[in-house]
Wavefront OBJ file of the C-alpha trace (Angstrom):
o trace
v 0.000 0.000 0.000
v 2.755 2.224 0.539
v 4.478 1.100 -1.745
v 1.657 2.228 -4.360
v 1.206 5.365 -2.949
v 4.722 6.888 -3.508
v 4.569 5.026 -6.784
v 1.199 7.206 -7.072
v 3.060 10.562 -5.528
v 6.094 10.422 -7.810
v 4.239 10.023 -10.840
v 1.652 13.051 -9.502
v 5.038 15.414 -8.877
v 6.111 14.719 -12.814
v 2.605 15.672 -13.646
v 2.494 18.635 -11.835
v 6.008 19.584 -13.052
v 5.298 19.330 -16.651
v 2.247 21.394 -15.990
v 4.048 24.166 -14.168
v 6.641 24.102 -17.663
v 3.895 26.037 -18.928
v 5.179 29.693 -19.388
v 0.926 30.816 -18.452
v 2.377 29.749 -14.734
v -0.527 28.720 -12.572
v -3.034 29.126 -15.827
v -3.614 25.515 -18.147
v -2.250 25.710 -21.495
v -4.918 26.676 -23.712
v -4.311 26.826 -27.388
v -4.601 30.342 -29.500
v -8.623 30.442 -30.846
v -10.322 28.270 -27.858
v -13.141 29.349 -26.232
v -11.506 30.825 -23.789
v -11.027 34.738 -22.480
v -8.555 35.046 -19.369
v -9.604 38.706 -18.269
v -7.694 40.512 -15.552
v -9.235 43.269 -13.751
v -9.330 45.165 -10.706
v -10.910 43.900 -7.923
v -14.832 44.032 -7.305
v -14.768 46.282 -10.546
v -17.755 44.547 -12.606
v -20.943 42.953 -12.390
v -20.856 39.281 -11.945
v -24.254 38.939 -13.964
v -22.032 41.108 -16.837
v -19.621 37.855 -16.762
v -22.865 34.947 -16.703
v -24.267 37.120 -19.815
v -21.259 37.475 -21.583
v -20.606 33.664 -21.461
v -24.054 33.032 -22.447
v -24.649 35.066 -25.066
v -20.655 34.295 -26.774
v -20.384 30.692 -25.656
v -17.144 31.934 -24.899
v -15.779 31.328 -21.120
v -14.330 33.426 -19.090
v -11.975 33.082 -16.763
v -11.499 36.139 -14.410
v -8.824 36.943 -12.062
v -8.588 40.204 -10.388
v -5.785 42.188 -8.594
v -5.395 45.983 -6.428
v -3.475 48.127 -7.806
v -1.503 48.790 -11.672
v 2.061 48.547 -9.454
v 0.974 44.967 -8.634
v -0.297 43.942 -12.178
v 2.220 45.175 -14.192
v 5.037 43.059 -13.302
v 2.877 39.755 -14.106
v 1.854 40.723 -17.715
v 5.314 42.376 -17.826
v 7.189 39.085 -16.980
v 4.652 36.829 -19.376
v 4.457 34.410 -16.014
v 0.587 34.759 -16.444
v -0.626 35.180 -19.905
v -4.146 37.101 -20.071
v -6.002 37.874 -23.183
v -7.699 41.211 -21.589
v -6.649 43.396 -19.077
v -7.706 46.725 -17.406
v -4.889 48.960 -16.420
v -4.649 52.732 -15.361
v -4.034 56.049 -18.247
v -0.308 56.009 -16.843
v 0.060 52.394 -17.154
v -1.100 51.639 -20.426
v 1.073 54.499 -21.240
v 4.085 52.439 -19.228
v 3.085 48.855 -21.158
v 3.176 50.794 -24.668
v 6.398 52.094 -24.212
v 7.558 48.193 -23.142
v 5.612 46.646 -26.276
v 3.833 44.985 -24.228
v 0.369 45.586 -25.841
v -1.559 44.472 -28.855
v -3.015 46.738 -31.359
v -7.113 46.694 -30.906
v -8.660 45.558 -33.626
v -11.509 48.303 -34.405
v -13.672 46.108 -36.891
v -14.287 43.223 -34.191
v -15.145 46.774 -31.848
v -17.965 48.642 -33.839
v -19.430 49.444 -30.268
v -15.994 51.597 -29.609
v -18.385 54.624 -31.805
v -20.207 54.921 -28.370
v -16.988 56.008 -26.576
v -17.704 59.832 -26.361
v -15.317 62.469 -28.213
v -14.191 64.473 -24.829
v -13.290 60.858 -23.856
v -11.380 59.992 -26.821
v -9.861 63.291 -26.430
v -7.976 62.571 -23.275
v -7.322 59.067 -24.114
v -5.067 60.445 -27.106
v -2.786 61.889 -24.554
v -1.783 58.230 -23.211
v -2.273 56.114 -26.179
v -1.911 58.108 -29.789
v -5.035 57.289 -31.936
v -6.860 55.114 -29.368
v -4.966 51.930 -30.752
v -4.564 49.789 -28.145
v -6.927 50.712 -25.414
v -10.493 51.330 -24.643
v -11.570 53.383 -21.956
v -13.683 51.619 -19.576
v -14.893 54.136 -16.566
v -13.082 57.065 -15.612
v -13.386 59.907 -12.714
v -11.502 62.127 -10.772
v -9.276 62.457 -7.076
v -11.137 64.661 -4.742
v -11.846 65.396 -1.196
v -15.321 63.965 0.236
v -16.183 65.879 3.612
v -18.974 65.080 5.758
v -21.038 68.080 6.545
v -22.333 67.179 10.069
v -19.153 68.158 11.433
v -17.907 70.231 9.155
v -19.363 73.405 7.736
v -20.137 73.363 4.148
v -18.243 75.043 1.943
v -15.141 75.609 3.932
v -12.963 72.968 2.621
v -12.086 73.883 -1.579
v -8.362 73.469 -1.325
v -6.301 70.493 -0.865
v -4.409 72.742 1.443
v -7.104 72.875 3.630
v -6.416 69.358 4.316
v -2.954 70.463 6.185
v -5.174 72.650 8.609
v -4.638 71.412 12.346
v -8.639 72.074 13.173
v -8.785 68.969 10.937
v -6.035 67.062 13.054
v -7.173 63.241 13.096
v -9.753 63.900 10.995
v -8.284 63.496 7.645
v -7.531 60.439 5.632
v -5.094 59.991 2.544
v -4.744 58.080 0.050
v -1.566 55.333 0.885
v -1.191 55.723 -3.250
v 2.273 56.847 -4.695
v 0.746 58.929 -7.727
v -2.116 59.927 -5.559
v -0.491 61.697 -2.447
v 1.987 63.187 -4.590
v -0.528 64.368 -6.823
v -2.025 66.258 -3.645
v 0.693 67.957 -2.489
v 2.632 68.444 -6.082
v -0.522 70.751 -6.742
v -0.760 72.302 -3.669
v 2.560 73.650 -4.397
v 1.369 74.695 -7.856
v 3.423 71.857 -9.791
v 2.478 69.387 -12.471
v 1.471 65.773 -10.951
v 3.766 64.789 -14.371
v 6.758 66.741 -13.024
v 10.262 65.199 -12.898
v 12.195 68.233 -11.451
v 13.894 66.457 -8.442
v 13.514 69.641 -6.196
v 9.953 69.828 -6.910
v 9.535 66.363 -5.574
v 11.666 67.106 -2.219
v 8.984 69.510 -1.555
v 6.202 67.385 -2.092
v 7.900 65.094 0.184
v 8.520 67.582 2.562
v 4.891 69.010 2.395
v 3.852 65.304 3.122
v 6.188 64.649 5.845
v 5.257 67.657 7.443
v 1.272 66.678 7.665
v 1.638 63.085 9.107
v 0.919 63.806 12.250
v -2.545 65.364 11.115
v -3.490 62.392 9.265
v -5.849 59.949 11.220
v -4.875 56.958 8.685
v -3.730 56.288 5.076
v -5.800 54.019 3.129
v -7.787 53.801 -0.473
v -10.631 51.697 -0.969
v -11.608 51.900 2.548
v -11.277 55.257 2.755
v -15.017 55.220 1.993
v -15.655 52.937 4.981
v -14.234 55.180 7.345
v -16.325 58.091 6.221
v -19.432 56.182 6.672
v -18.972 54.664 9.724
v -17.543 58.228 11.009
v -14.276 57.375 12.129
v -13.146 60.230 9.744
v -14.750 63.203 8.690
v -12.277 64.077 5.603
v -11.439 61.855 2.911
v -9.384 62.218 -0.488
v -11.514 59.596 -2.444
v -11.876 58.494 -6.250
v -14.756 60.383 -7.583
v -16.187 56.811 -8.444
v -16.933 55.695 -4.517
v -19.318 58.830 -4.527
v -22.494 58.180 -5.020
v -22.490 54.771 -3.175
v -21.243 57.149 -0.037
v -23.806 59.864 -0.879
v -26.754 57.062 -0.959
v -25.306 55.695 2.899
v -24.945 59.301 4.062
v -26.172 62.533 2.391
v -24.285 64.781 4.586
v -21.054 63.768 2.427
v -20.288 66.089 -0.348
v -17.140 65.760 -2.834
v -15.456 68.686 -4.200
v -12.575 68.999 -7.100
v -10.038 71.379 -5.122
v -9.238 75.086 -6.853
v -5.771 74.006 -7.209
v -6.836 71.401 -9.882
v -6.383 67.212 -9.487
v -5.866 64.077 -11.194
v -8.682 63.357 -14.181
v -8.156 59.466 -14.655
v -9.215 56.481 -17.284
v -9.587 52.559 -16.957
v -9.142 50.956 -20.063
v -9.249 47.888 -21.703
v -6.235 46.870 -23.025
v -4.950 43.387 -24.958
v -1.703 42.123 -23.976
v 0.841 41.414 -26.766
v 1.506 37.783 -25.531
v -2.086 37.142 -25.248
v -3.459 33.725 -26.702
v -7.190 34.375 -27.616
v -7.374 38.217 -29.191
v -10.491 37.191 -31.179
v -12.285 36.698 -28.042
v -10.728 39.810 -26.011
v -12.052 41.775 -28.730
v -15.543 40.415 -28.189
v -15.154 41.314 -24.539
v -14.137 44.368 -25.097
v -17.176 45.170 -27.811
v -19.565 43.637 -25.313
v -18.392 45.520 -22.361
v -18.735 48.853 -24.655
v -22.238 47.852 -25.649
v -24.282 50.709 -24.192
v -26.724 48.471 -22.075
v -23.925 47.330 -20.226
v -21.959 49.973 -19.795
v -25.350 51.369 -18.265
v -25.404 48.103 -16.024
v -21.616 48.589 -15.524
v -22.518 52.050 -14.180
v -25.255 50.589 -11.690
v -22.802 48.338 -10.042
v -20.005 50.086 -9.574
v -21.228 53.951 -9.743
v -17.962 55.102 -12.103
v -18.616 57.930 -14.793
v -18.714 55.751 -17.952
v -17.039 57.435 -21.102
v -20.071 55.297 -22.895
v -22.732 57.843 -24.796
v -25.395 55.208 -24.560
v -24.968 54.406 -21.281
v -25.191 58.321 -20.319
v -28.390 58.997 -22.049
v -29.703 55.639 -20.094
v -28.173 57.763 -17.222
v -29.849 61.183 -17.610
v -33.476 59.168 -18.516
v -33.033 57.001 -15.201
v -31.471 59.294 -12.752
v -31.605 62.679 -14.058
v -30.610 63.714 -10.623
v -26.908 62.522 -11.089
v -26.459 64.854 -14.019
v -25.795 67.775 -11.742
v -23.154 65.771 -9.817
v -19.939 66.801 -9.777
v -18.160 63.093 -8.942
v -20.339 62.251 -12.088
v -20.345 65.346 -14.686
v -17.423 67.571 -13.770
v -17.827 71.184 -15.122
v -15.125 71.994 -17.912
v -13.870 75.117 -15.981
v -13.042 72.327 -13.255
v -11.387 69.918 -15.682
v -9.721 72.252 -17.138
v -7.104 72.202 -14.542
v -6.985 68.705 -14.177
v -4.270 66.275 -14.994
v -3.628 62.818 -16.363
v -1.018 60.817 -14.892
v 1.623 59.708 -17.699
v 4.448 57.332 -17.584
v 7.424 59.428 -16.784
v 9.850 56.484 -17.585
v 12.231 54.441 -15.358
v 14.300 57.178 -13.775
v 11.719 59.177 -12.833
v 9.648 56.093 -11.196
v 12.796 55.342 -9.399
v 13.142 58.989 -8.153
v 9.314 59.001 -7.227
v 9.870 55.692 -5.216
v 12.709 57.013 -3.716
v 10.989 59.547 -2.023
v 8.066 57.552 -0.993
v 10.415 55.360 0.348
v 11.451 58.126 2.581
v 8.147 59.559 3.217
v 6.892 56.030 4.123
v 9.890 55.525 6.819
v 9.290 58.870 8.926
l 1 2 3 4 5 6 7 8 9 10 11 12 13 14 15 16 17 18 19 20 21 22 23 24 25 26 27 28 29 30 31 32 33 34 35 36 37 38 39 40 41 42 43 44 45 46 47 48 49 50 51 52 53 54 55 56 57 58 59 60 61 62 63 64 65 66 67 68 69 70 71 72 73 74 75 76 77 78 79 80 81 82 83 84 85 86 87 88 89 90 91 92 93 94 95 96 97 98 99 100 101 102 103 104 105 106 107 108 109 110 111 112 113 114 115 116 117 118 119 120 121 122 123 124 125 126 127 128 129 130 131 132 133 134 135 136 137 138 139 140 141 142 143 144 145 146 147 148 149 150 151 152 153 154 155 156 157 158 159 160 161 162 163 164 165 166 167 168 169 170 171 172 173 174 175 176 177 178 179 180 181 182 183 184 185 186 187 188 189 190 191 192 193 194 195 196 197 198 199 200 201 202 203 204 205 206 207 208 209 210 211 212 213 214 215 216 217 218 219 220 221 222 223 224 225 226 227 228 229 230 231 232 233 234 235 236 237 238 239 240 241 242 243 244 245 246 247 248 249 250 251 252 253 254 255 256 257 258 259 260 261 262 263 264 265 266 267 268 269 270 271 272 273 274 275 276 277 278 279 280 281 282 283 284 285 286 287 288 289 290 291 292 293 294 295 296 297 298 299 300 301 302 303 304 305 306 307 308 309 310 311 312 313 314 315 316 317 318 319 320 321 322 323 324 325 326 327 328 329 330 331 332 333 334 335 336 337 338 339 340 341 342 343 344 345 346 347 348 349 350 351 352 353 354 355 356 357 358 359 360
């Protein structure tokens, strides 16, 4: 019997072996055309019933693997350890996997629904990835402060550098996001969240350093959970966590700061190593198809670049179309940013100096 059963265990450690050979790592080999998509996406970013519909309609099946943030998914597409057909990174990152090669051209005929992606949308999407070639944006928003007006008067906080106020000692949460926090305090100063001037970025550092001991905690999804359950009172929040707040506690308001912030886009994008582009395509189109951008929308509360899905929007909730987390004004845009890839020196300056920030 035991004899059998290390007979049994050797020949289950070659099988396992010659499985792990496989350069998709922890992922089966699956030949190029099965009916197969492997999507990667950010965590609890879609609507499971958008996956079940996707499959049924297609026939195609998907298997769907999420992670937190672009500095964790970039390295596994980067390394080809994990080969995904579809994947939905940040402006700055698809910027960062373009300049690697690491992305596939979109093919527009297998996209027709890409003519619902609005102009102002295409617009900024240009800036990260030249003729909308290899992405598609998917939702997209804005970094702002969210303030809850039961303990705090409203209209008194319009500047990020009211957030460095010692009234608001313990109060206040930041985002623990490299971009993010530097974005804050590089515009505070009156600097480009894009800049790579060294002594621009000392202050920033400095200007962070010197708040620390005003911040309550540093977090980002669950900054929103600290709001509601009023452990906080001030919150620098994606514009996209809104409305879910607002519907939990209408005393929260959001506001884009006068010194300008961060405008940002999710996007689809298709790997270059990818194995089933025929069927990331059909993802993509389906995803862009107006009815479920408008279901995308109900789940997760993002602006959706998608003109369908706004008109669904302003015919369903035509209360939304005066918010500001939703439908930014264009003198408030105006002054906002998008994050680009500022290449490998500059990350390793930036991480330099959140490395020191982090340690004080």
């Amino acid at each position: 019997m035991r004899k059998r059963f290390f007979v049994f265990l050797l020949i289950f450690s070659l099988f396992m072996c010659a499985c792990g050979a496989d350069d998709g790592g922890d992922q089966p080999e699956v030949p190029a055309g099965s009916n197969v998509v492997y999507v990667y996406n950010y965590g609890d970013y879609i609507d499971p019933d958008i996956i079940d519909m996707f499959e049924e309609e297609t026939g195609i099946k998907v298997i769907y693997d999420t992670f937190d943030t672009n500095e964790e998914m970039y390295p596994i597409i980067s390394s080809g350890s994990v080969r995904y057909d579809v994947v939905c990174p940040s402006e700055y990152m698809v910027e960062k996997m373009l300049a690697n090669g690491l992305l596939a051209e979109i093919d527009l005929d297998n996209v027709p629904n890409f003519q619902y992606i609005t102009e102002s949308c295409r617009q900024f999407a240009e800036s990260y990835d030249p003729g909308n070639k290899h992405s598609i944006p998917y939702t997209w928003g804005t970094v702002g402060i969210m303030y809850d007006t039961d303990y705090i008067e409203e209209g008194s906080i319009t500047k990020w550098s009211d957030l460095w106020k010692e009234e608001y000692r313990d109060e206040v949460m930041m985002m623990d996001s490299l971009r993010d926090i530097y974005m804050v305090a590089l515009k505070q100063l009156g600097y480009s969240a894009n800049t790579t001037n060294e002594q621009e970025l000392r202050e920033a550092t400095d200007l962070l350093i010197a708040q620390k001991d005003l911040v309550y905690k540093y977090a980002t999804d669950a900054i929103r959970d600290f709001l509601l359950n009023e452990s906080a009172s001030i919150g620098v929040i994606y514009s996209g966590e809104v409305l879910y707040c607002q519907e939990e506690d209408d005393s929260l308001v959001y506001v884009l700061p006068e010194e300008g912030s961060n405008v940002w886009f999710d996007s689809w994008v298709i790997p270059a190593n990818c194995r089933n582009k025929e069927n990331a395509e059909a993802w993509i189109n389906f995803m862009c198809r107006p009815e479920i951008a408008f279901k995308t929308f109900e789940y997760i509360y993002y602006a959706t670049p998608n003109q369908g899905a706004i008109e669904m929007i302003e015919e369903e909730y035509p209360e939304f179309m005066d918010n500001m987390a939703l439908f930014p004004d264009e003198e408030a845009l105006a002054k906002c940013e998008i994050y680009h890839y500022l290449g490998s020196e500059a990350d390793q300056m930036y991480n330099r100096y959140w490395k020191e920030f982090k340690a004080y």
